[in-house]
N, C-alpha and C positions, 0 to 999 in steps of 0.2 A: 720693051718694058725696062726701064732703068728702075735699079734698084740698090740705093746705098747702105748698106747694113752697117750698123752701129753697135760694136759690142756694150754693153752697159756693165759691165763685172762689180758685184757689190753694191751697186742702185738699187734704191729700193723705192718707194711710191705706199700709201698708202690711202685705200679705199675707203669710203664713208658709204654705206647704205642706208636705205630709209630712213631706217631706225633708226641711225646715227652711230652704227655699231664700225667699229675703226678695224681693218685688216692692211696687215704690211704684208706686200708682194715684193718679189725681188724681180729687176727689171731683166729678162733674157734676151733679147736688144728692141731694136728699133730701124725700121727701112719706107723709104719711101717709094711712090706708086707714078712714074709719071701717065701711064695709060687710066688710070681711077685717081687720078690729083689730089690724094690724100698721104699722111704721113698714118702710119700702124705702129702700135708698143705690144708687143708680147712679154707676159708676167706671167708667174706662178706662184704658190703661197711660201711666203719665207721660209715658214714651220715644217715644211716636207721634208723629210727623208731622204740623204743624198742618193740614196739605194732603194729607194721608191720610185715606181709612176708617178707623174706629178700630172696635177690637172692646168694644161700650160691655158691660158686667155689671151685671146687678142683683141684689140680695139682701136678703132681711127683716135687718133691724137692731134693735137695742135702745137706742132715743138714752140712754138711764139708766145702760150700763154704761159710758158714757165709753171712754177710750181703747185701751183692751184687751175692749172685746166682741166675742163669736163672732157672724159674720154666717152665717143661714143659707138655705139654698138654696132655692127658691121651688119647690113640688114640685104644683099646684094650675093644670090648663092655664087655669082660668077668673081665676088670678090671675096667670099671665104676659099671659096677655090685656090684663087693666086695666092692667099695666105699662106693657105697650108702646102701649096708647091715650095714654098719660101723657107718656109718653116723644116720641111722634109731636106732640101737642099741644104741647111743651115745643119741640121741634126746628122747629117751625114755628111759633112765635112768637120763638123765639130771633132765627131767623135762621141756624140751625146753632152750632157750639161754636167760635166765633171765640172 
């Protein structure tokens, strides 16, 4: 599995739901999958608490459609798996999300 991690520091993204209700994430990076031929963006809500749990989200992305692409939901438990291996590796080499 290659996997190119992409720090995003200060990115931020912001989500539309149904309702059309607008939330700003801050990007915590972005890595691609060449075994699942997908690119993933992991975010979490701007407004968190640097000394908080944060509720981190992951989702397939398409870095091609620039700023208005649909991110979609990761629906494949063997690829929330490699997510969260991604994510845990990233967390403990970080240092956490100082």
């Amino acid at each position: 599995m290659s996997q190119n991690q992409d720090r995003k520091d200060n990115d931020v993204i912001t989500l539309v739901d149904d309702e059309g209700n607008e939330t700003l994430f801050n990007i915590l990076f972005t890595f691609d999958s060449e075994d699942y031929g997908h690119s993933y963006i992991l975010i979490y809500p701007a407004d968190a608490p640097a000394d908080d749990e944060v509720d981190i989200q992951a989702y397939i992305y398409d870095p091609e459609d620039g700023d208005n692409g649909e991110l979609q939901l990761i629906e494949s438990d063997d690829e929330w798996d490699m997510v969260e291996q991604v994510l845990n590796t990233f967390l403990a080499d970080d240092g956490g999300m100082q």
